[in-house]
PDB file of N, CA, C and O in Angstrom:
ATOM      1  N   UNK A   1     -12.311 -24.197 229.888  1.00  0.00           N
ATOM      2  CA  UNK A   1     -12.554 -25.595 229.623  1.00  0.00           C
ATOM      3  C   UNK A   1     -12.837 -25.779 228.134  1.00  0.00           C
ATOM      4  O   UNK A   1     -13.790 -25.167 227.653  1.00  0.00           O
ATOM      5  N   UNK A   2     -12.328 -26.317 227.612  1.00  0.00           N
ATOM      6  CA  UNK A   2     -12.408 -26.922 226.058  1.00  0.00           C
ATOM      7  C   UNK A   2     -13.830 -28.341 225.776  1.00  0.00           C
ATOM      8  O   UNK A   2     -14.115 -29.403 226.331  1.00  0.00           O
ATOM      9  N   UNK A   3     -14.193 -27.803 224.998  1.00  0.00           N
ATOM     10  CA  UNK A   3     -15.069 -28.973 224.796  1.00  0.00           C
ATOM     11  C   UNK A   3     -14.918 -29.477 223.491  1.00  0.00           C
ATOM     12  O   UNK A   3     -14.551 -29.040 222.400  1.00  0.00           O
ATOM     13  N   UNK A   4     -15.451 -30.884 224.110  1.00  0.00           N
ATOM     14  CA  UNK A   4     -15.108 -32.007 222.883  1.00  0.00           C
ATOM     15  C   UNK A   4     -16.637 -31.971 222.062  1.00  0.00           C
ATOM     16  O   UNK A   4     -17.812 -31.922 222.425  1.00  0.00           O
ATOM     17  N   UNK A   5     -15.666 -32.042 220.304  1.00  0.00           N
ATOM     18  CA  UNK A   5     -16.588 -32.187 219.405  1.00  0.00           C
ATOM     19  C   UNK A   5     -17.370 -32.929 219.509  1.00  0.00           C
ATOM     20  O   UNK A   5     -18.439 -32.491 219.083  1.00  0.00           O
ATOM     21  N   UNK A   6     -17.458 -34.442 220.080  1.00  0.00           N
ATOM     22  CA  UNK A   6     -18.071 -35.399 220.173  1.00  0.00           C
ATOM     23  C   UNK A   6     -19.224 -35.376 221.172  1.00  0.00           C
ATOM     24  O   UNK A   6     -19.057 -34.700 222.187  1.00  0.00           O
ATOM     25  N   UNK A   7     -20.391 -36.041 221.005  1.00  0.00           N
ATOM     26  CA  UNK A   7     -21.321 -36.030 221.877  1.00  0.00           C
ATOM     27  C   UNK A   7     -21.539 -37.441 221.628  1.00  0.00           C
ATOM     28  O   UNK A   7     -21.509 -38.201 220.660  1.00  0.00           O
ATOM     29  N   UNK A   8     -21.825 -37.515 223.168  1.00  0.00           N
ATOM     30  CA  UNK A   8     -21.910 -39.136 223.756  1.00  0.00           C
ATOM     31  C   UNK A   8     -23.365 -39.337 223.645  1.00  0.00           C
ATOM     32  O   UNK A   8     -24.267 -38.515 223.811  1.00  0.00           O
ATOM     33  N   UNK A   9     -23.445 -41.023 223.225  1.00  0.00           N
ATOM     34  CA  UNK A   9     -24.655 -40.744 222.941  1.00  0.00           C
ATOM     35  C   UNK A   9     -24.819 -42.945 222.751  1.00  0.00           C
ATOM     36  O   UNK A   9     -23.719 -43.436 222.498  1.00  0.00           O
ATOM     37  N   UNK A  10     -25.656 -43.705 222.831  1.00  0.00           N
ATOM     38  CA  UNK A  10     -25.818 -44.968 222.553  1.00  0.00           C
ATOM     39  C   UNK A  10     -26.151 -45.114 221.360  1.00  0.00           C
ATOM     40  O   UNK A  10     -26.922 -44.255 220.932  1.00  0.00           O
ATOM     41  N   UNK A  11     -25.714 -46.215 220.402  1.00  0.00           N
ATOM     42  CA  UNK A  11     -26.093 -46.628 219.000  1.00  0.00           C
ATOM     43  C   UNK A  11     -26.079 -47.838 218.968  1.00  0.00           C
ATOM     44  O   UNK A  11     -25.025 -48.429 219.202  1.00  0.00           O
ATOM     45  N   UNK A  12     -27.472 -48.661 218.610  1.00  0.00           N
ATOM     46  CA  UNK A  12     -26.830 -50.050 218.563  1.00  0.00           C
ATOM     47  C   UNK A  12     -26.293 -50.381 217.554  1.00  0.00           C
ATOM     48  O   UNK A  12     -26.007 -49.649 216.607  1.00  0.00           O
ATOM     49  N   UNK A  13     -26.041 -51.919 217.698  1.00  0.00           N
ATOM     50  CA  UNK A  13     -24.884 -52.172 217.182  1.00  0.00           C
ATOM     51  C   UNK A  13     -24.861 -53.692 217.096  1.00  0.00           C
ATOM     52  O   UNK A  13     -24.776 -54.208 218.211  1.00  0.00           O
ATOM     53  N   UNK A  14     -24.908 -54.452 216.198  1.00  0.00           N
ATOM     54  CA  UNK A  14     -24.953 -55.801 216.124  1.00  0.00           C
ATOM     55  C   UNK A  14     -23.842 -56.259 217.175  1.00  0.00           C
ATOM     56  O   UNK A  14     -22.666 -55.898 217.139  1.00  0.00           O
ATOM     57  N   UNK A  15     -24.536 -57.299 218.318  1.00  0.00           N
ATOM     58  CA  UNK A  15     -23.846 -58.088 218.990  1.00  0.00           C
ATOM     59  C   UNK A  15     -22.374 -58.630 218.877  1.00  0.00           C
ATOM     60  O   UNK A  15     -21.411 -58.631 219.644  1.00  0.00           O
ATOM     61  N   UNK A  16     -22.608 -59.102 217.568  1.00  0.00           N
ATOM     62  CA  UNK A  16     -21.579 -59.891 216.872  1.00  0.00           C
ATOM     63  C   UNK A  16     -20.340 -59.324 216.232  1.00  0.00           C
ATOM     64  O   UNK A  16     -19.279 -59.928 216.069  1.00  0.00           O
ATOM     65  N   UNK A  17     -20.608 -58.110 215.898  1.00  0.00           N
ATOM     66  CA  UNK A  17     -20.085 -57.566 214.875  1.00  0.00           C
ATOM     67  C   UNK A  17     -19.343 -56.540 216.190  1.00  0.00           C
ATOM     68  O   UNK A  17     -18.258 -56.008 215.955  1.00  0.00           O
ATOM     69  N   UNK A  18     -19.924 -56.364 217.340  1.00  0.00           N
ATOM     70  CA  UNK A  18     -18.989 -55.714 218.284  1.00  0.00           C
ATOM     71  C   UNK A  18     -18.119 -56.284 218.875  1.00  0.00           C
ATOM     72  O   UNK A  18     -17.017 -55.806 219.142  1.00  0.00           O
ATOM     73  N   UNK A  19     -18.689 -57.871 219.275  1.00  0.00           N
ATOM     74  CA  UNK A  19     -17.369 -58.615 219.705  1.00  0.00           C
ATOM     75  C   UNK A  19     -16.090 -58.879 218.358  1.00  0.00           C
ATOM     76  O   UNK A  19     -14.865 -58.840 218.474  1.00  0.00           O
ATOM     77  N   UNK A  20     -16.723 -59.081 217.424  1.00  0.00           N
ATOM     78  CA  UNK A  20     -15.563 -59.295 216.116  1.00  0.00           C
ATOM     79  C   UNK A  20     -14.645 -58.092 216.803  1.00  0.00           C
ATOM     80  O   UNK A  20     -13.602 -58.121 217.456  1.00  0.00           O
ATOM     81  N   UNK A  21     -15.477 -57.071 216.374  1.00  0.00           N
ATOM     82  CA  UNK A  21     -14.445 -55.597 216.719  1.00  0.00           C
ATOM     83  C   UNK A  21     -13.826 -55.715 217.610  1.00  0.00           C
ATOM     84  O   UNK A  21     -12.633 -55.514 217.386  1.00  0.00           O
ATOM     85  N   UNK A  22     -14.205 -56.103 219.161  1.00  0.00           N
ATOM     86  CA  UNK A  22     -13.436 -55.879 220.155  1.00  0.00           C
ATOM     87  C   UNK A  22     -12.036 -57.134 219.863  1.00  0.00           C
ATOM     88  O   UNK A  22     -10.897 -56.936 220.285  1.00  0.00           O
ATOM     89  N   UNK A  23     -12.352 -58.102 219.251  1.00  0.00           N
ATOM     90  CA  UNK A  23     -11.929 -59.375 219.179  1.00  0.00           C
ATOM     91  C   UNK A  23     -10.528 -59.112 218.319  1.00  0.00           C
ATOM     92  O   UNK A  23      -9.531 -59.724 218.703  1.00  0.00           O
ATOM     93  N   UNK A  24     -10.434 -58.374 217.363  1.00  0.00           N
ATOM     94  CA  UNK A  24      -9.648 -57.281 216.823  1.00  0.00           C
ATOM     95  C   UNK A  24      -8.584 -56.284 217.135  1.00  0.00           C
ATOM     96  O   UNK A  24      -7.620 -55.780 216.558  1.00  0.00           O
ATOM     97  N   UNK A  25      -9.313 -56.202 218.576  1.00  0.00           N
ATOM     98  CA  UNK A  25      -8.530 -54.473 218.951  1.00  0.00           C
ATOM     99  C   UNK A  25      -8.894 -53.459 218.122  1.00  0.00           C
ATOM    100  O   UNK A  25      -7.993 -52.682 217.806  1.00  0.00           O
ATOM    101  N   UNK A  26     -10.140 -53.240 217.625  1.00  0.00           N
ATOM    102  CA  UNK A  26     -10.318 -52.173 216.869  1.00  0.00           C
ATOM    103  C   UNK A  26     -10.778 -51.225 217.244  1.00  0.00           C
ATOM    104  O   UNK A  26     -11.259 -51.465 218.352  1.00  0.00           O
ATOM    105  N   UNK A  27     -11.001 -49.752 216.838  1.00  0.00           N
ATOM    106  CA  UNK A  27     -11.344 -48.557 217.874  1.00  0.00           C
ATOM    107  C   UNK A  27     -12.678 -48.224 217.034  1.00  0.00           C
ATOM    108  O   UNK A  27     -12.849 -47.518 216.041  1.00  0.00           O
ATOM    109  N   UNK A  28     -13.638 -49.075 217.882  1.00  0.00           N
ATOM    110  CA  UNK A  28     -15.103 -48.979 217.587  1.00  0.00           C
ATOM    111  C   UNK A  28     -15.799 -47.417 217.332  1.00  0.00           C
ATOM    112  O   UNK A  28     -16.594 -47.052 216.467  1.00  0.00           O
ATOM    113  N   UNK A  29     -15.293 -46.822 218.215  1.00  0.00           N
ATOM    114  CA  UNK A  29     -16.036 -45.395 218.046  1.00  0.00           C
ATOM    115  C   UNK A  29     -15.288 -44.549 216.423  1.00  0.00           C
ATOM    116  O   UNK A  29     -15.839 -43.778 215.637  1.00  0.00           O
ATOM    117  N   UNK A  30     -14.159 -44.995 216.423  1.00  0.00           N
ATOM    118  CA  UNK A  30     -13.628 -44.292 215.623  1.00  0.00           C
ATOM    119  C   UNK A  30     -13.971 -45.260 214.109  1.00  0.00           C
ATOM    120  O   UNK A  30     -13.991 -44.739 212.995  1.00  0.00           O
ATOM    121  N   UNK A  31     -14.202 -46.618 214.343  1.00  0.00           N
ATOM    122  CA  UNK A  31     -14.514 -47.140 212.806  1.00  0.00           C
ATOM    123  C   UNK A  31     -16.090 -46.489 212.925  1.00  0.00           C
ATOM    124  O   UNK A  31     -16.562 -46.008 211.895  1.00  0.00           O
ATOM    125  N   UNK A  32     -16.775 -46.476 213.973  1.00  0.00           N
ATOM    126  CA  UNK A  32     -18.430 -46.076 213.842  1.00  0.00           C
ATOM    127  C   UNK A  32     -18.102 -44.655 212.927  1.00  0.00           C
ATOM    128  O   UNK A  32     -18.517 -44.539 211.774  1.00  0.00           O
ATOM    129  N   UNK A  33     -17.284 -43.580 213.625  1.00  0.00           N
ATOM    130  CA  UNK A  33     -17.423 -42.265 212.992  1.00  0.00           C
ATOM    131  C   UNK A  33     -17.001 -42.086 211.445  1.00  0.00           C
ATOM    132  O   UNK A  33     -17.364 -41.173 210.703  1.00  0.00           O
ATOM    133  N   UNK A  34     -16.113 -43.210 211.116  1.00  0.00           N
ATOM    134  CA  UNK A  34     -15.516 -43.864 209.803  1.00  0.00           C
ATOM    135  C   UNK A  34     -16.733 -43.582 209.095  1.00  0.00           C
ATOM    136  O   UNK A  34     -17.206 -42.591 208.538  1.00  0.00           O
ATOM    137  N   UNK A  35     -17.227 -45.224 209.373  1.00  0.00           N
ATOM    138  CA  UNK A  35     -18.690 -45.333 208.302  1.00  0.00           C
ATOM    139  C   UNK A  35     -19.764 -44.126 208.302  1.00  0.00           C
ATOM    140  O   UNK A  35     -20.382 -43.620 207.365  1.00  0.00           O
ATOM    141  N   UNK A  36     -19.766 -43.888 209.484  1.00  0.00           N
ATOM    142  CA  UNK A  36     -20.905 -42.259 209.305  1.00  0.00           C
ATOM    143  C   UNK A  36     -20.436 -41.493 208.426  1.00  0.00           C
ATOM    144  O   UNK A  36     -21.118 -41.404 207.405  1.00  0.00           O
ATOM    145  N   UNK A  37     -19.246 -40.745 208.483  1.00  0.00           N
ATOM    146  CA  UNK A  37     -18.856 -40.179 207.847  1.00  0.00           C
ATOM    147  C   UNK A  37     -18.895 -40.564 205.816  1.00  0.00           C
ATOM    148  O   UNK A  37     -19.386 -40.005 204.835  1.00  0.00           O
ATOM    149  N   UNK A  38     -18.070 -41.807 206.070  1.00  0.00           N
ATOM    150  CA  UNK A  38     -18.095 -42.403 204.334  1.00  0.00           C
ATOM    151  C   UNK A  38     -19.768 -42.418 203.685  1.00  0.00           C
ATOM    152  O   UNK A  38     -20.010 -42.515 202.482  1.00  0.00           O
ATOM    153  N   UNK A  39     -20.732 -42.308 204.681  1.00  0.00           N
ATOM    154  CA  UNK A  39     -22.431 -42.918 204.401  1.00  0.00           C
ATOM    155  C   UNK A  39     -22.819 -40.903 204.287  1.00  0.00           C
ATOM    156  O   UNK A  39     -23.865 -40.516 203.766  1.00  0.00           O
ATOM    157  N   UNK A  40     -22.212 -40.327 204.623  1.00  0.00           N
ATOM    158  CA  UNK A  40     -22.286 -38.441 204.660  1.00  0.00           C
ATOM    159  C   UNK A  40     -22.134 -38.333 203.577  1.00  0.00           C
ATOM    160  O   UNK A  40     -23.099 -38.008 202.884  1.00  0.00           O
ATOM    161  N   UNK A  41     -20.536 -38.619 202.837  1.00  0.00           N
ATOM    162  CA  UNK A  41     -20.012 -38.310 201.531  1.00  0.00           C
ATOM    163  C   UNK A  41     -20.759 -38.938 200.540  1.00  0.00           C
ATOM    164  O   UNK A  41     -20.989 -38.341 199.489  1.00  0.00           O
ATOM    165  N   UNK A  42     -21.202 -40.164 200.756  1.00  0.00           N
ATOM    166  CA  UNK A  42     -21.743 -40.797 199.759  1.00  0.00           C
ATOM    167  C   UNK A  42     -23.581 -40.342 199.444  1.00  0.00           C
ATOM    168  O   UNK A  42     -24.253 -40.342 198.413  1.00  0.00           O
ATOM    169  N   UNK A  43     -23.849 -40.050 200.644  1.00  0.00           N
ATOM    170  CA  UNK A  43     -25.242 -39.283 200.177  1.00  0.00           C
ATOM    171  C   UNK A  43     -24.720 -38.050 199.642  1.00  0.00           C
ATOM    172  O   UNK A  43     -24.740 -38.193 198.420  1.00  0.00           O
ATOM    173  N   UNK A  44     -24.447 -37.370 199.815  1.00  0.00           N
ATOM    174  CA  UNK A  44     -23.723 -35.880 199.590  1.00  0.00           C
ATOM    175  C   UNK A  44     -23.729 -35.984 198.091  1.00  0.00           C
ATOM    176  O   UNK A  44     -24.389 -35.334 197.281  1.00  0.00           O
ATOM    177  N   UNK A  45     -22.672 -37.137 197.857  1.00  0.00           N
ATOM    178  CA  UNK A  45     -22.301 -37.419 196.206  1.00  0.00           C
ATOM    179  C   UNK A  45     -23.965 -37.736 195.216  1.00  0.00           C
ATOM    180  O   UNK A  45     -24.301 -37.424 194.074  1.00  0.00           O
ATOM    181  N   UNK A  46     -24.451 -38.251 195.983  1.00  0.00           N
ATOM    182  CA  UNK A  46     -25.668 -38.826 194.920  1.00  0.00           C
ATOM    183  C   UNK A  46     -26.969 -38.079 195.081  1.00  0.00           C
ATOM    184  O   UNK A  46     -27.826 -38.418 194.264  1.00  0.00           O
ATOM    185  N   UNK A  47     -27.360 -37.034 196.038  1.00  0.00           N
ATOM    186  CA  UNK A  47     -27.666 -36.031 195.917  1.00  0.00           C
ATOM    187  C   UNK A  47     -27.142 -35.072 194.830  1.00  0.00           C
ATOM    188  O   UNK A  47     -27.937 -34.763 193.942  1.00  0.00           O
ATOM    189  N   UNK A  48     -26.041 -34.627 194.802  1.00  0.00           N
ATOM    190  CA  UNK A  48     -25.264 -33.860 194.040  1.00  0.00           C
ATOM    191  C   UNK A  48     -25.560 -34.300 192.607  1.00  0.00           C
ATOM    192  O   UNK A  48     -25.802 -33.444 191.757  1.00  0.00           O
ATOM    193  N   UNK A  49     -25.550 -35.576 192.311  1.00  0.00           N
ATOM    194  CA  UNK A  49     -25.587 -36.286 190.956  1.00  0.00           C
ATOM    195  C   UNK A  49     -26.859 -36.020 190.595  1.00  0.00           C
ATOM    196  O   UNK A  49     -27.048 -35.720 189.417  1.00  0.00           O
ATOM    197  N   UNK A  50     -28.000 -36.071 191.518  1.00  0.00           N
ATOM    198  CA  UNK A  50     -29.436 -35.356 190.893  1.00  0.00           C
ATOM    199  C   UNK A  50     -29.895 -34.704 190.781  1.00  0.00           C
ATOM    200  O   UNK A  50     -30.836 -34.701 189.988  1.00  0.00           O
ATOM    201  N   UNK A  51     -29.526 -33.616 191.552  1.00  0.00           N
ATOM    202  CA  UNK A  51     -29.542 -31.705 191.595  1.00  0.00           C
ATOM    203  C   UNK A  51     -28.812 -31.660 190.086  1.00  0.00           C
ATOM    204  O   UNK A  51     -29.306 -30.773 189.392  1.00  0.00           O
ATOM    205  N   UNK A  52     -27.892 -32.313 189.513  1.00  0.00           N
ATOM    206  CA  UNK A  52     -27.026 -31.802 188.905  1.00  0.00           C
ATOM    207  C   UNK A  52     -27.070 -32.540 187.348  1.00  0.00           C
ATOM    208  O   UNK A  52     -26.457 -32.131 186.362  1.00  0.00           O
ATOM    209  N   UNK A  53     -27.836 -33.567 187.402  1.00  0.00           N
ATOM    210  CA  UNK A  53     -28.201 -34.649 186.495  1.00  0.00           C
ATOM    211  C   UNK A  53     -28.396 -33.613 184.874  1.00  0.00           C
ATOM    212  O   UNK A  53     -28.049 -33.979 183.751  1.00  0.00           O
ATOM    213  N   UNK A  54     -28.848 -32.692 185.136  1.00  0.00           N
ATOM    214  CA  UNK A  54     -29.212 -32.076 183.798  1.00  0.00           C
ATOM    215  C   UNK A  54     -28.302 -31.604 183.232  1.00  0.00           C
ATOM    216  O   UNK A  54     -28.043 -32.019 182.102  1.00  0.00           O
ATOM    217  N   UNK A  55     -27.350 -30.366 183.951  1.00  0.00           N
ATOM    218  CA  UNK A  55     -26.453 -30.071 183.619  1.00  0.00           C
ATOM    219  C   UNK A  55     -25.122 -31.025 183.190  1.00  0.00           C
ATOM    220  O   UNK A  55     -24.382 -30.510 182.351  1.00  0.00           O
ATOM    221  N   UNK A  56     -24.790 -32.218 183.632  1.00  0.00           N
ATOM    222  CA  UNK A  56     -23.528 -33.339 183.383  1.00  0.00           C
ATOM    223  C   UNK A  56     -24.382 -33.669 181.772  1.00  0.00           C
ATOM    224  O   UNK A  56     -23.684 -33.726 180.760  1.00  0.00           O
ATOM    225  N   UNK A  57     -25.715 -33.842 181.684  1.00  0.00           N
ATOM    226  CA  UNK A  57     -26.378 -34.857 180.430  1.00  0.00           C
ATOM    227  C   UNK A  57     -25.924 -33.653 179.414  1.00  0.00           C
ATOM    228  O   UNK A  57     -25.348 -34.104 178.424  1.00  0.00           O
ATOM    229  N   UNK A  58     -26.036 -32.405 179.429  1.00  0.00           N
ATOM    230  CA  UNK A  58     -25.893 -31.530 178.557  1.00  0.00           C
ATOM    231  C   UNK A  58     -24.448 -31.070 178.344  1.00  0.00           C
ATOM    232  O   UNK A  58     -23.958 -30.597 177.319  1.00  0.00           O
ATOM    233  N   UNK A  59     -24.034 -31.239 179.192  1.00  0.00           N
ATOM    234  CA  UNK A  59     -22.473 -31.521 179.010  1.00  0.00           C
ATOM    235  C   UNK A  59     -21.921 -32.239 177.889  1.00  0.00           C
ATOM    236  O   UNK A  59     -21.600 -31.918 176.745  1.00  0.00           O
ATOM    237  N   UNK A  60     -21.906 -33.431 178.638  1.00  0.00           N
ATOM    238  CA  UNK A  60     -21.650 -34.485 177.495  1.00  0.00           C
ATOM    239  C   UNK A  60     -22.752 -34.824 176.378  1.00  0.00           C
ATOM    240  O   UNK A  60     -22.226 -35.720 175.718  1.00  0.00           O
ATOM    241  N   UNK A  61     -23.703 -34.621 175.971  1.00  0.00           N
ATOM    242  CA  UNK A  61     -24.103 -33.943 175.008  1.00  0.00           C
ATOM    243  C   UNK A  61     -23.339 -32.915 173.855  1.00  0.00           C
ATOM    244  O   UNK A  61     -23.423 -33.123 172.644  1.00  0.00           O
ATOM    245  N   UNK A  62     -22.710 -31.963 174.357  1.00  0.00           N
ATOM    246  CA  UNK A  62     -21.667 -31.080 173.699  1.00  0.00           C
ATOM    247  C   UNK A  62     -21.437 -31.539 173.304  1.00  0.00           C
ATOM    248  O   UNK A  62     -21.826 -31.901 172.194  1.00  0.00           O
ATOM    249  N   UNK A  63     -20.160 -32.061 174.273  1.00  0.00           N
ATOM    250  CA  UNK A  63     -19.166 -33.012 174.054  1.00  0.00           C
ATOM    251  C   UNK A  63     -19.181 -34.678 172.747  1.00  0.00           C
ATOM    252  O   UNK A  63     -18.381 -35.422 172.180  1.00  0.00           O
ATOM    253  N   UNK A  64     -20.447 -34.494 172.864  1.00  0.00           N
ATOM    254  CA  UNK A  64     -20.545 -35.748 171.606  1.00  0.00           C
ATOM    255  C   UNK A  64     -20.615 -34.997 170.752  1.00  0.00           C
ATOM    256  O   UNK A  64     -19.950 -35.405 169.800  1.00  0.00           O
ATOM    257  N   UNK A  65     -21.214 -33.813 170.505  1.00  0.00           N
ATOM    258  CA  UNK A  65     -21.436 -33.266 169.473  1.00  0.00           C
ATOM    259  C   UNK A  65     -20.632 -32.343 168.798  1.00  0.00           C
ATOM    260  O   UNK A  65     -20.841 -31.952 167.649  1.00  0.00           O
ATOM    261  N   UNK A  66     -19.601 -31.957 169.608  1.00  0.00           N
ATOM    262  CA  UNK A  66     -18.796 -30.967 169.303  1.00  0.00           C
ATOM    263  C   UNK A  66     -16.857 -31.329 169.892  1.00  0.00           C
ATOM    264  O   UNK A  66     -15.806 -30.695 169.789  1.00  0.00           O
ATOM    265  N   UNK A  67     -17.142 -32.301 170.326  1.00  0.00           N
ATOM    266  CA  UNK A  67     -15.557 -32.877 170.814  1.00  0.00           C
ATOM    267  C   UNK A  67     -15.105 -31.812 172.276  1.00  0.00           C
ATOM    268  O   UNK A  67     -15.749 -31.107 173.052  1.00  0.00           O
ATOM    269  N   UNK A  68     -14.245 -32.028 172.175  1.00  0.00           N
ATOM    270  CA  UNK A  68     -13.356 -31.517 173.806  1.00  0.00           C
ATOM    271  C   UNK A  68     -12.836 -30.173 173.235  1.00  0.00           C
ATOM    272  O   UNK A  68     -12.121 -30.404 172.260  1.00  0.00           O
ATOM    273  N   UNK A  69     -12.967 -28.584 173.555  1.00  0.00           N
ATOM    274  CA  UNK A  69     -12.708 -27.790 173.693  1.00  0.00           C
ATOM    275  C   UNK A  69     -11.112 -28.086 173.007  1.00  0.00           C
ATOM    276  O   UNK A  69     -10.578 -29.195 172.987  1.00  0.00           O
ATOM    277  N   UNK A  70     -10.617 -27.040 172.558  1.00  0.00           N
ATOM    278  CA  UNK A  70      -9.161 -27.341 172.292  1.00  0.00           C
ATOM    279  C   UNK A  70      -8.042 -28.149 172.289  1.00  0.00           C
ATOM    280  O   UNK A  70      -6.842 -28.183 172.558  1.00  0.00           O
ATOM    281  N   UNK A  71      -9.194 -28.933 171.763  1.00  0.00           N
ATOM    282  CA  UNK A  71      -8.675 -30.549 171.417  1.00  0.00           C
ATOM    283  C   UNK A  71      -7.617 -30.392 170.004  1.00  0.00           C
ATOM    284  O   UNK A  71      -6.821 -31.218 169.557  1.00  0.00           O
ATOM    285  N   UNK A  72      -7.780 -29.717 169.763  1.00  0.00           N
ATOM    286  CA  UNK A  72      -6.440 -29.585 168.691  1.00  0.00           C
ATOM    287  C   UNK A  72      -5.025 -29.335 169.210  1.00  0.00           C
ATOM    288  O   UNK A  72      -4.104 -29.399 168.396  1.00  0.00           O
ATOM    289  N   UNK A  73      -4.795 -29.086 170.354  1.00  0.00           N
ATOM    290  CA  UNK A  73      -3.729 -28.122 171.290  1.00  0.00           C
ATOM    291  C   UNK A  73      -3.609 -29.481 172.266  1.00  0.00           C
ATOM    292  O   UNK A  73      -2.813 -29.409 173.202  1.00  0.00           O
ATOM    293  N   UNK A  74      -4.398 -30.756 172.071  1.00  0.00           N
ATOM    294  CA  UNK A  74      -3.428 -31.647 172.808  1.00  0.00           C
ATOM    295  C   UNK A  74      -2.400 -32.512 172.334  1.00  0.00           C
ATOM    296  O   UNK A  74      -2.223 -32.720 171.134  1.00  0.00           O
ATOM    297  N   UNK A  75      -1.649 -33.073 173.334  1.00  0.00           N
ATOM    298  CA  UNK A  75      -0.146 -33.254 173.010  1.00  0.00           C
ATOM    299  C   UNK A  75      -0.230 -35.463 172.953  1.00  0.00           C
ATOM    300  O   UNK A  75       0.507 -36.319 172.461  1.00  0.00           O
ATOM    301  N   UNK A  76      -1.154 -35.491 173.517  1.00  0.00           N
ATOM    302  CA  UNK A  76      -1.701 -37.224 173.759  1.00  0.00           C
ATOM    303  C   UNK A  76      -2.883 -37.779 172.934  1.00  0.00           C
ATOM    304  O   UNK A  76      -3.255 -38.942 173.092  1.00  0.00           O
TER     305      UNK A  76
END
């Protein structure tokens, strides 16, 4: 027997905003796993940006101070 990734489970869910959906034909579970997912990446990303905040500032830091690495060797 194969089991499914998914686990069933209740979430509410604005009234309104489910009939819109149904009102639509839209595949509620799958726009729900949509936004979870896009709200994953996007913490993910801005976490990442503050773990990492020091290292990007010193980066570009260099970079003001010293230009782009073999910047003589570009063609644009």
């Amino acid at each position: 027997m194969v089991q499914s990734a998914r686990k069933e489970g209740d979430i509410p869910i604005d009234r309104r905003l489910l009939a819109e959906a149904h009102d639509l034909k839209l595949d509620v579970t799958r726009a729900t796993e949509d936004g979870i997912a896009r709200a994953i990446r996007a913490e993910k990303e801005r976490l990442w940006r503050i773990e990492n905040a020091e290292a990007i500032a010193a980066s570009n830091d260099y970079l003001e101070r010293h230009g782009l690495p073999l910047a003589k060797y570009r063609l644009f």
